[in-house]
Every structure is written in structure tokens, then in C-alpha cells.
N, C-alpha and C positions, 0 to 999 in steps of 0.2 A: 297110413290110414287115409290121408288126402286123398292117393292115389286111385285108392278101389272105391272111395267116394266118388272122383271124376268119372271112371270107369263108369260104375253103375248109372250114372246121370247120361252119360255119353250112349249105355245099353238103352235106355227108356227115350232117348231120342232116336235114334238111328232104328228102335223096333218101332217107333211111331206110336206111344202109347202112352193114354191121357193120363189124368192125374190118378183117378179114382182105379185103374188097371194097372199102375204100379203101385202103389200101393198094396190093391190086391196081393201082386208077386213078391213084395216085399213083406207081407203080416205071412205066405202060406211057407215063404223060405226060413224064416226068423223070428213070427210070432210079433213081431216089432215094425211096426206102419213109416220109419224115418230112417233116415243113413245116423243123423244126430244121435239116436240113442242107442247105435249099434258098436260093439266093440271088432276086433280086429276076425274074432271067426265069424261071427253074424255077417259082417262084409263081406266076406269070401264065400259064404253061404248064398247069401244075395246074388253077389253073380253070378258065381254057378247056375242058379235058379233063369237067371237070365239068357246067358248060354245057352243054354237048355232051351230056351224058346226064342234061340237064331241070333245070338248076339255074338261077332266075330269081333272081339279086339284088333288090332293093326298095331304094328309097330312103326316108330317114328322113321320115317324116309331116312337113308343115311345121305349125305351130301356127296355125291358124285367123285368130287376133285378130294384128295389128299389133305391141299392146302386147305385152310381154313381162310375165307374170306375177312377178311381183316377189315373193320367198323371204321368208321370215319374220326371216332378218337383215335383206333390206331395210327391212323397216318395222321394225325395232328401232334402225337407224343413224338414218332417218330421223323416228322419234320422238325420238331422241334430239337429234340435229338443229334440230328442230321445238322444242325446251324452250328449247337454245342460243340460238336466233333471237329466244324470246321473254324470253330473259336471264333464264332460270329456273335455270340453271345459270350456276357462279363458270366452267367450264373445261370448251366444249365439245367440244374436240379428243377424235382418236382414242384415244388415251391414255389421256384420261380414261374414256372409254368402255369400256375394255380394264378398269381399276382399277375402276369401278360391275362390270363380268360379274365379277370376280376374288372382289370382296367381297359380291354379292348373292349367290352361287355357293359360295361357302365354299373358293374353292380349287378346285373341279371342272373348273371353268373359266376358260381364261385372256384367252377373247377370245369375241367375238358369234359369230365364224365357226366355232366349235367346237361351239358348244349344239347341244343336243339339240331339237327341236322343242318337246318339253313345256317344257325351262326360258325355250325365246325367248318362249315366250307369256307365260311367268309374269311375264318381265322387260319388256315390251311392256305387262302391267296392270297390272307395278308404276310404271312410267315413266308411265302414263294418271292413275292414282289421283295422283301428286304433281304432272302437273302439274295434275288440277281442285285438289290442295290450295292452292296456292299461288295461281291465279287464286281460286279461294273468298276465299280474304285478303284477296285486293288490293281487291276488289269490297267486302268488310267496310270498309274503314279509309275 
């Protein structure tokens, strides 16, 4: 029901048409002046109605590439991940991962999936910087 609520909102903008002129098309489709008090055929009535006086839906762009672009938590789990594997870390569980955002974060943060874009990156070349410290080492001794 959200959907064909969006829909019709998204028809009354894109046909450029004021408050008192959706309405209209809204009481002469459905007898009923609100999306609020309409059930799921009164909606689909609605639009219709709308259609009908040049409302073209679009569907959502599909993204080009295959791949899905991967969010900046990704590559922060996955760096993290990436340290685990190379037993750079005592404990690479999510957990742990949760307690490094909590403490690198001061409390702001309680989890990857909460940061802010500036702090995933910051914590992304903090996680880069320890692990070249530690392979730096390893290569020393």
C-alpha cells in the first residue's frame, strides 16, 4: 500500500497539480479526498485515474555493472576480515569488530554499520596502517 501511496504522490507532482486539483482526481476516482483513507483497490483506482491524465511510472535504473558496489562498511568488515585471516588479530569475530568501532570511536559508535562515512574511512586507514605495522615486523625479525 506504501508503494501506490508514493506512486500517486510522485503522479500529483510530476503532473504539476495543486492541492485542491488532486483532490478533485482523487474524490472523482474513489469518492474519497486522501490516500489515508483509501484501501488497496481505491489506490489502484487513484492511479489509474492519474495515468489517465499523463502520469507515466519509470522504473528504477538498474545499475550498469554486475558487481554491486560494495559500501564503505563493506570494506571495513572486510579489512577487518583480511587481518583475521592473516592472524593479525587475537579475535576476529563480529564482536570484536563492534568493541575496535566502540573504542576507536570513543563511544559514538557502537557498530561499523552506524558510522558515518568520514569515521569508516578513518577506521579503514587505521585498520591499513596496523596491518603494514605488523607485517613491517614480521619481515624485520
Amino acid at each position: 500500500m506504501a508503494n501506490l501511496k508514493a506512486q500517486i504522490h510522485i503522479a500529483k507532482t510530476q503532473l504539476g497539480m495543486d492541492d485542491d486539483t488532486y483532490r478533485a482526481v482523487l474524490k472523482a476516482a474513489t469518492g474519497k479526498t486522501s490516500c489515508k483513507d483509501m484501501g488497496v483497490i481505491d489506490l489502484n483506482k487513484a492511479l489509474q485515474a492519474f495515468k489517465d491524465r499523463g502520469f507515466k511510472s519509470r522504473r528504477p535504473k538498474k545499475k550498469t555493472s554486475s558487481k554491486a558496489t560494495a559500501t564503505l562498511t563493506d570494506k571495513l568488515i572486510a579489512q577487518w576480515r583480511a587481518m583475521g585471516d592473516e592472524g593479525i588479530l587475537r579475535d576476529a569475530s563480529d564482536a570484536a569488530l563492534r568493541s575496535y568501532v566502540d573504542r576507536q570511536t570513543a563511544g559514538t559508535f557502537k557498530a561499523p554499520q552506524f558510522c558515518d562515512n568520514y569515521t569508516t574511512i578513518k577506521l579503514i586507514e587505521s585498520l591499513k596502517q596496523w596491518q603494514k605495522r605488523v607485517q613491517k615486523q614480521a619481515n624485520v625479525k
